[in-house]
N, C-alpha and C positions, 0 to 999 in steps of 0.2 A: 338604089343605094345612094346616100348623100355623098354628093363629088366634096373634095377638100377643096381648101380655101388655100393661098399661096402663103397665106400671115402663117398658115401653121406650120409650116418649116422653117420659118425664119427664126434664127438665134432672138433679134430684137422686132418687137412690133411697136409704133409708135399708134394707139387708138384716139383721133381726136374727134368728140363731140358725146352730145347729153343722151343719145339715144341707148338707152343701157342696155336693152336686148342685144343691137350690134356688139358693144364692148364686151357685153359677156358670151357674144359666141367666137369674136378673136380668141379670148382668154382661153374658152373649153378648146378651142380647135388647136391651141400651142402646147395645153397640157395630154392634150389628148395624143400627140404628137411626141410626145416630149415622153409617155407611158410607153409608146411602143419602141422609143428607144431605151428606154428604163424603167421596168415597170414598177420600180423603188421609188421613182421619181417623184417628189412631192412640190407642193404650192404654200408662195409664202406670200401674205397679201400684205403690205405696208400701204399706210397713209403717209402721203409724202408734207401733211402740212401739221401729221404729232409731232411731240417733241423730242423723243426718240428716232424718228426718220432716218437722221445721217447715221446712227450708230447701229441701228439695226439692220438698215442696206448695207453698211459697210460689213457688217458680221454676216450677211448672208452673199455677200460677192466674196468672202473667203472660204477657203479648199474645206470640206465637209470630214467631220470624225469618219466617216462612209461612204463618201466617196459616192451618193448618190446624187442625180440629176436636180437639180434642183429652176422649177419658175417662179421667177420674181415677180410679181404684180402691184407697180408703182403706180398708185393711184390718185389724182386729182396735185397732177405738176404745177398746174396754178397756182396752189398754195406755199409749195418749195419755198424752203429758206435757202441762199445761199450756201451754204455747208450741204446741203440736200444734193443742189444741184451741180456743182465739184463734184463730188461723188460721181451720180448720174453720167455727166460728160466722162469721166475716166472710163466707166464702165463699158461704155459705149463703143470707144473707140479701141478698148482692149478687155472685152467680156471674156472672161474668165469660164474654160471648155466644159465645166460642171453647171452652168450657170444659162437659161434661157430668159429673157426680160421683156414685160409688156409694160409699157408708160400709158396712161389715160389722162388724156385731160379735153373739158369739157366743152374748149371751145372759147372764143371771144376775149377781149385783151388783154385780162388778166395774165401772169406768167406768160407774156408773149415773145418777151423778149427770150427763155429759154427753150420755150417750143420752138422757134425759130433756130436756134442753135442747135436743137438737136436734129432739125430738118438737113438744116446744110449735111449734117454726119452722113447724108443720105439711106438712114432706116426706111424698112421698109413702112407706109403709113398706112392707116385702117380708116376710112371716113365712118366715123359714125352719127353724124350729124341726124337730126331728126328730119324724115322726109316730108316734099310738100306732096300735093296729090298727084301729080303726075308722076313723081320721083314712087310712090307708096306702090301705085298702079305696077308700076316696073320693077321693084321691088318683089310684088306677088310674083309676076311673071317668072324672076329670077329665079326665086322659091321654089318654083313647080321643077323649074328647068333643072334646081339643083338637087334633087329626087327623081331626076330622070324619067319626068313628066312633064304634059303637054294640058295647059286650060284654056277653054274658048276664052272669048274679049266678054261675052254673057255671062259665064261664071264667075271671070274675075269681078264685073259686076256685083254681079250677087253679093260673094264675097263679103264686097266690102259696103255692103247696103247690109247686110246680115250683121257683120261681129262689128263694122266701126272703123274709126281711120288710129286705133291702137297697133302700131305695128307688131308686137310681142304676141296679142292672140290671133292678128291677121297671118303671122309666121308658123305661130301654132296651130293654126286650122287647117293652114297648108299639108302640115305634116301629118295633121290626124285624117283629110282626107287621102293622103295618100297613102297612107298606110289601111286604110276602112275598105277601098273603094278597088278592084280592080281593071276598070276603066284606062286604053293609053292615054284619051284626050280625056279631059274634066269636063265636064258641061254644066249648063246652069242646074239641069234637073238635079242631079250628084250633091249639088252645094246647099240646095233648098232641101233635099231630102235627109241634109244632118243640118243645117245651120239656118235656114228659114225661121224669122220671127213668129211665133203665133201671136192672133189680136189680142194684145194687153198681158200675152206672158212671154217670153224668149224661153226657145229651146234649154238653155243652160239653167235657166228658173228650177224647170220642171226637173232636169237633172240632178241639180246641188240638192233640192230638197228629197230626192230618193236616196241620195246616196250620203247626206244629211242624218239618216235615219230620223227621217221628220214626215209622217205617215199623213197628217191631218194635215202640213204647209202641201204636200203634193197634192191629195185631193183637193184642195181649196182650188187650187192653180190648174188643175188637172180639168175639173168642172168649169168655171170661167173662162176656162181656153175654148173648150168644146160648146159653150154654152154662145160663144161670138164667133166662133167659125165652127160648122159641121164638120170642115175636116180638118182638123186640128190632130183626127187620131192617128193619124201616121206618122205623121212628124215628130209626134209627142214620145213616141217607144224610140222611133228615129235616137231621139236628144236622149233619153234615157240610157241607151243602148250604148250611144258614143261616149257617155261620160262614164260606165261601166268599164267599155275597154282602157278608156283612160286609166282608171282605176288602178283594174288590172296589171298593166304596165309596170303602175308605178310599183305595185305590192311585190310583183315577180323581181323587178331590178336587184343587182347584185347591194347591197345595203354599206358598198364599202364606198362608193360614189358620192364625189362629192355634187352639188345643186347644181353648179355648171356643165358638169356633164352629164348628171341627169335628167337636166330637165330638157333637151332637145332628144335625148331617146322615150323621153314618155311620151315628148310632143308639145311639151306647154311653159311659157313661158314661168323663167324661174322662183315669181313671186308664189304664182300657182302654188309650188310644191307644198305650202305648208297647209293647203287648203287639205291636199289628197292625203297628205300625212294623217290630219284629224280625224277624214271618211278612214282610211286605211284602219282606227286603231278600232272602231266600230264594228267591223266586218270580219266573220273568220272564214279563210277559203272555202269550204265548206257550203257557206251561202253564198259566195260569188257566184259556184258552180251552178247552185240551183238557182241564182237568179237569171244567170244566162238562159237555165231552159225556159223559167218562166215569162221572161223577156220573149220568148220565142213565141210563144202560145198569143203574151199580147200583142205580138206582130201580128199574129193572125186572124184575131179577135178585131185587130183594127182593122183589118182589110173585108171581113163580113162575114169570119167562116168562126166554123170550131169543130176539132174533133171528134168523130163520132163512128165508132166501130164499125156501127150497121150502114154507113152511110158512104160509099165511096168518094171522096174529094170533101167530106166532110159537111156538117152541117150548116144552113145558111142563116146569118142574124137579121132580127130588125136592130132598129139603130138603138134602140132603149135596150138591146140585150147584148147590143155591142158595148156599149158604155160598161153594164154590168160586170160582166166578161173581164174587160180589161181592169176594171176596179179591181176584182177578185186575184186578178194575178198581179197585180200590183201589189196589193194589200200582202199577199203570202210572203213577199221579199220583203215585209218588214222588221223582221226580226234582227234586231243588232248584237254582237255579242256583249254579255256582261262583262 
């Protein structure tokens, strides 16, 4: 279970720096917080550098037709007009009991002189600063730690030789392996066995274009992989398989969520969503279902075997029949809905 974060019960979070992953999981974790004490509770997002700013903070720091919860999401305080930032300080120091407040601003001198001020107020602060590598490394770590999991120093490796020094998918891989995988400690094998490159295609390639409904980009990619490394075929249903569940996830979720809060339950950072949306409108449950079995089969088809009645533990492939195989049940999931 994801442990909470301290920002999310605070009345005021004060989020500074550019790394937007971090500031939109303050954000989810204050509204998330903020539902369980009102599950009316809605999200008001202001640009603190429009031209309506002060008048619209101001109509949303007053008492509500409803009397619901309301969070305010003051974004980019660098740009504050003074009239903005009046407001802001009142608020601060006398936040109004219907009213939960996140300020972001991105960091370096701009508006420094009010991020300052609102420092002394002593809010509580979110660093979201973009990390260097050693910060990123500890970062994974935290991740596992905050899923109440454990990864070798070889996985985190892997890791981050596999997705990249993008913290948003290195966050989201976290999650997807711990959610995939039931392992207490992570190891390198676990991270290679859904996120390992193959030669000249990445796991996620092979994925987007299945679930793409792009029949001829997966075979292309599918052949090329296998065609530079022999074993490419495990890994390859591996990636396929993960971006399914992703999928899944996302289709099942309650459809009244807003992106911040959905996208650390599907697992992927929140640019993602609009990718899974496009897959999502392609697919009717129906063929999820049956690609999950099919996916299953070319689990098995990678590994050298294939079902056969007469045959206890099933029948053994060469490698030309194993390719085939797996084409075959590949191919069968291609079917999109109209």
């Amino acid at each position: 279970m994801v442990k909470k974060s301290p920002t999310d019960q605070a009345n005021t979070v004060l989020a500074v720096g550019k790394e937007s992953i971090l500031v939109q999981r303050v954000i989810a974790g204050v509204m998330s917080s903020a539902r369980k004490a009102d599950p009316a509770a809605i999200r008001l997002d202001i640009s603190a550098g429009a031209e309506s700013a002060a008048s619209d903070l101001a109509n949303a720091l007053s008492p509500s037709l409803f009397g619901e919860l309301t969070v305010i999401v003051l974004e980019g305080i660098d740009s504050a007009t003074d009239d903005v930032g009046a407001i802001l300080l009142t608020a601060i120091t006398e936040l109004p009991e219907h009213v939960r407040l996140v300020v972001t601003h991105p960091g370096g001198v701009k508006g420094k002189k009010l991020l300052d001020t609102i420092r002394k107020a002593d809010v509580l602060e979110a660093a979201c600063g973009e990390l260097k590598s050693k910060d990123l490394t500890a970062a994974i770590v935290a991740e596992f730690r905050r899923h109440d999991r454990k990864a070798t120093a070889d996985a985190v490796t892997a890791l981050q030789t596999s997705i990249g020094s993008d913290l948003g998918e290195l966050l989201a891989a976290v999650s997807q392996l711990c959610a995939d995988t039931e392992s207490e400690i992570i190891d390198e094998g676990e991270v290679s066995k859904y996120y390992a490159g193959i030669t000249g295609v990445m796991g996620w390639d092979l994925s987007d274009a299945m679930w793409n409904a792009d029949p001829i980009e997966l075979l292309e990619k599918f052949r090329w992989a296998v065609a530079n490394d022999s074993s490419a075929t495990v890994p390859a249903v591996s990636a396929i398989s993960s971006g399914l569940r992703t999928l899944i996830k996302y289709a099942s979720a309650p459809t009244n969520m807003s992106e911040y809060e959905l996208a650390p339950l599907v697992g992927v950072p929140p640019w993602k969503l609009k990718f899974l949306r496009t897959q999502k409108a392609k697919w009717h449950p129906d063929q999820l279902a049956a690609a999950a079995r099919l996916l299953a089969l070319a689990d098995r088809s990678s590994k050298g075997t294939v079902f056969d009645a007469a045959i206890p533990g099933g029948r053994s492939l060469e490698s030309s029949q194993t390719l085939y195989h797996m084409e075959k049940e590949f191919m069968a999931i291609r079917a999109p809905k109209e």
